[in-house]
C-alpha positions in Angstrom: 108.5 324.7 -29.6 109.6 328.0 -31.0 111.7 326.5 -33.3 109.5 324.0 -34.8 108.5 324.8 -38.6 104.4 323.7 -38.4 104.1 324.4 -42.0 106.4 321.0 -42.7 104.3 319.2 -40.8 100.8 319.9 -41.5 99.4 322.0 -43.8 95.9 323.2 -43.9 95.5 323.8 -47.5 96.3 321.3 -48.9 95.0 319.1 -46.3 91.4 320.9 -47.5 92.3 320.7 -51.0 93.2 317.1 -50.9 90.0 316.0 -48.7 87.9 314.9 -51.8 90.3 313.2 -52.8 91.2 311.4 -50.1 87.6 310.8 -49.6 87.0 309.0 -52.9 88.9 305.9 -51.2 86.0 305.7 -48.3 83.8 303.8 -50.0 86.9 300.9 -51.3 87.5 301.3 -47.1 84.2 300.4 -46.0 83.6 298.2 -49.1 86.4 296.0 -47.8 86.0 296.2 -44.0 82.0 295.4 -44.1 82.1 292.5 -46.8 85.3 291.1 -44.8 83.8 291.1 -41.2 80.0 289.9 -42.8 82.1 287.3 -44.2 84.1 286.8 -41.2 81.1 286.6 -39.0 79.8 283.7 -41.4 83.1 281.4 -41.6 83.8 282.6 -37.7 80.7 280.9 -36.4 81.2 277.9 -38.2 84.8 277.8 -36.9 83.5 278.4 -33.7 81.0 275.5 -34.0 83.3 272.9 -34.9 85.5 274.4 -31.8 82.6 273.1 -29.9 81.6 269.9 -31.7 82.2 266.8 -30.3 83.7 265.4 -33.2 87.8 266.0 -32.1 88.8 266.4 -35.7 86.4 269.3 -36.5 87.9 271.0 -33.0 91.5 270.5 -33.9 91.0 270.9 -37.2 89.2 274.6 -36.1 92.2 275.4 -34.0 94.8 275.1 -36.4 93.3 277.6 -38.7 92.6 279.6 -35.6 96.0 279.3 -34.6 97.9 279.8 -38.2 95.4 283.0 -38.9 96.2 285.1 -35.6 99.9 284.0 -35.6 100.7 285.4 -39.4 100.6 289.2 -39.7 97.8 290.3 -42.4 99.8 291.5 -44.5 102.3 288.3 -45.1 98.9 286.7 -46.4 97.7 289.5 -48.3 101.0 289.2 -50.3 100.6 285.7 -50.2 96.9 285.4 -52.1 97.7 288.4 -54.2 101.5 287.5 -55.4 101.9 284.0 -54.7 98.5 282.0 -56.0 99.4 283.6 -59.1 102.5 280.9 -59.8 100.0 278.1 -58.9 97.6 279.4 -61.3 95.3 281.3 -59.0 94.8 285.1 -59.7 92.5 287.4 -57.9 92.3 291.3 -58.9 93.5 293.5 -56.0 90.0 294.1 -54.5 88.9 290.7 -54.4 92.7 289.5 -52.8 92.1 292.4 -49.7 88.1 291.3 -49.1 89.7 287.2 -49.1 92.6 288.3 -46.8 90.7 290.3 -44.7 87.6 288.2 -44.2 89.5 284.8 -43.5 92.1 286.6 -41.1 88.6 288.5 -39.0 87.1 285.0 -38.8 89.5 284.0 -36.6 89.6 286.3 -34.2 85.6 286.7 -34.9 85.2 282.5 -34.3 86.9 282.8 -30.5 84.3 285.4 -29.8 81.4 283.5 -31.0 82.4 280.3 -29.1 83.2 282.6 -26.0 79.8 284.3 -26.6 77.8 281.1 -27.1 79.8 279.2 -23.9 78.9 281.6 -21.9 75.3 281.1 -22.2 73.5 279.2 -19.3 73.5 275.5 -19.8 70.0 275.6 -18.0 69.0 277.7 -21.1 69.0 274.4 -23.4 67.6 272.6 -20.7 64.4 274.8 -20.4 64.1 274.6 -24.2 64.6 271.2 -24.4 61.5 270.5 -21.9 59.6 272.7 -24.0 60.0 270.8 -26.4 61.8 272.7 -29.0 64.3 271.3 -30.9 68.1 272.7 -31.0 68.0 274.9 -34.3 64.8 276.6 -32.9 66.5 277.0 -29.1 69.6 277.9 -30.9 68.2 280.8 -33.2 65.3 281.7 -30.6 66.9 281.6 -27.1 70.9 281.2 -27.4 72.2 283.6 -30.4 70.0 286.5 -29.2 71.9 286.3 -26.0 75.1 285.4 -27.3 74.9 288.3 -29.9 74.5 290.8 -26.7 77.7 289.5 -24.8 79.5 289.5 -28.7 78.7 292.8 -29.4 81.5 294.5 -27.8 84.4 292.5 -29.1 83.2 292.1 -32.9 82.6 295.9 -32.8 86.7 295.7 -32.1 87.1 293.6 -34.6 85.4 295.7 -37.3 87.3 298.7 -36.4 90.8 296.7 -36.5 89.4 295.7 -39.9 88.8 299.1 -40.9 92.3 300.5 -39.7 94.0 297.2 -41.0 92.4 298.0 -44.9 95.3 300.7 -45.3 97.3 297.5 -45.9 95.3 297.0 -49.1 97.6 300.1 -50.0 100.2 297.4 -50.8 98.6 296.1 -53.6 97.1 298.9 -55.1 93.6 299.6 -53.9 92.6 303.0 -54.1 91.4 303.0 -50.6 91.8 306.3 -48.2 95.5 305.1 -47.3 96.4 304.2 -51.0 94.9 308.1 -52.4 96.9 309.9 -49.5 99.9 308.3 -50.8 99.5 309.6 -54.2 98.8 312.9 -53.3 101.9 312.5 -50.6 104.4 311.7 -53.6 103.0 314.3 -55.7 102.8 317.3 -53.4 106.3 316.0 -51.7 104.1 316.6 -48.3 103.5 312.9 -46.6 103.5 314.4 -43.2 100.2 316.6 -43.4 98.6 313.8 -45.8 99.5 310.9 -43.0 97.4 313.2 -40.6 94.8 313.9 -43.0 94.3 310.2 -43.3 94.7 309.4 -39.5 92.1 312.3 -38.8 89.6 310.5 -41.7 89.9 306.9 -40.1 89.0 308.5 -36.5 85.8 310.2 -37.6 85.1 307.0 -39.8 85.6 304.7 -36.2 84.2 307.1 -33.7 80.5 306.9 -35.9 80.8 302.7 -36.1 81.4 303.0 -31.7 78.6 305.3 -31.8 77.0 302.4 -33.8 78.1 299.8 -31.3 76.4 301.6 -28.1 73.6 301.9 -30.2 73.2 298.3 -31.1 74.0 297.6 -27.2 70.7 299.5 -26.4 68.9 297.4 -28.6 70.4 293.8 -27.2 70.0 294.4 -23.8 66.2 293.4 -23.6 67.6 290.5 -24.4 69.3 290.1 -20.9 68.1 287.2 -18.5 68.0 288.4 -15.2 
């Protein structure tokens, strides 16, 4: 250990020097990652409600976007929207390519939850509304979501935080987000090492708040628990 040279791989000064810097890109971070999962949340439960439908077109049709989505890596599509629409005559500015990229690829990952979420609600649920008389959009927005929502919590909270983590790839392209600035400042200072753990040591403090978040918004769900 003796013989390591610490000042080649992390440097303190210029980690603190570089911080505002770096920090300028948080807002292009959680720009991207909350549009793309609100997004997500909205295409993912349609997806998931055709997954349900009875109608097998709309259910086969919903698993092979499912399936294409989660077996592509991000950033093969992220090329794809932001270099290849171009040659068919469809151009998106950097920003707007990550926030499509990232918000169709969450909402499938984000639809399996939903459909899990909303399955595992007792069937005797709808039946209690139904002799109540209520018709299905009330029992759904009234009775099912807010109990689906608790058991989804968890695993969208995952999702979020992969999306968060998975917006350095928007560094390809040329968004200035956290990863993208640390890179500059990496190539200019001729020290990637102690910016690649500046940046790590940013997106833990940025995730450990949104888990704090999470718990927090368990709290808040669990009167919604049927015992």
């Amino acid at each position: 250990m003796q013989s390591i040279q610490w000042q080649y791989i992390f440097d303190p000064e210029l980690a603190l020097e570089s911080l505002p810097f770096i920090l300028r890109g948080v807002p292009y971070t959680l720009g991207i990652a909350l549009t793309s999962t609100m997004l997500g949340i909205v295409i993912g439960m349609i997806l998931a409600l055709m997954r349900l439908s009875e109608f097998k077109v709309l259910r086969w049709a919903a698993r092979l976007y499912i399936s294409f989505m989660r077996g592509t890596p991000t950033l093969v599509f992220l090329f794809l929207i932001y270099f290849g629409l171009p040659f068919a005559g469809i151009q998106f500015n950097a920003l707007t390519s990550a926030i499509i990229c990232f918000s169709l690829n969450a909402a499938a990952y984000i639809s399996e939850i939903l459909r899990s979420a909303l399955s595992s609600v007792a069937k005797g649920q709808w039946e209690a509304a139904a002799v109540l008389g209520l018709n299905p959009y009330v029992t759904m927005k009234k009775i099912i979501l807010p109990q689906a929502v608790r058991i989804a919590i968890p695993p969208l909270s995952s999702v979020l935080l992969d999306v968060i983590k998975g917006t350095s790839l928007a560094a390809m392209i040329t968004v200035n987000e956290i990863f993208q600035n640390a890179r500059i400042v990496g190539g200019r200072e001729h020290d990637y090492m102690t910016m690649y753990i500046l940046v790590a040591l940013v997106y833990w403090v940025i995730c450990s708040i949104f888990s704090l978040l999470q718990d927090y918004l368990e709290q808040i769900s669990s009167r919604y628990i049927i015992n």
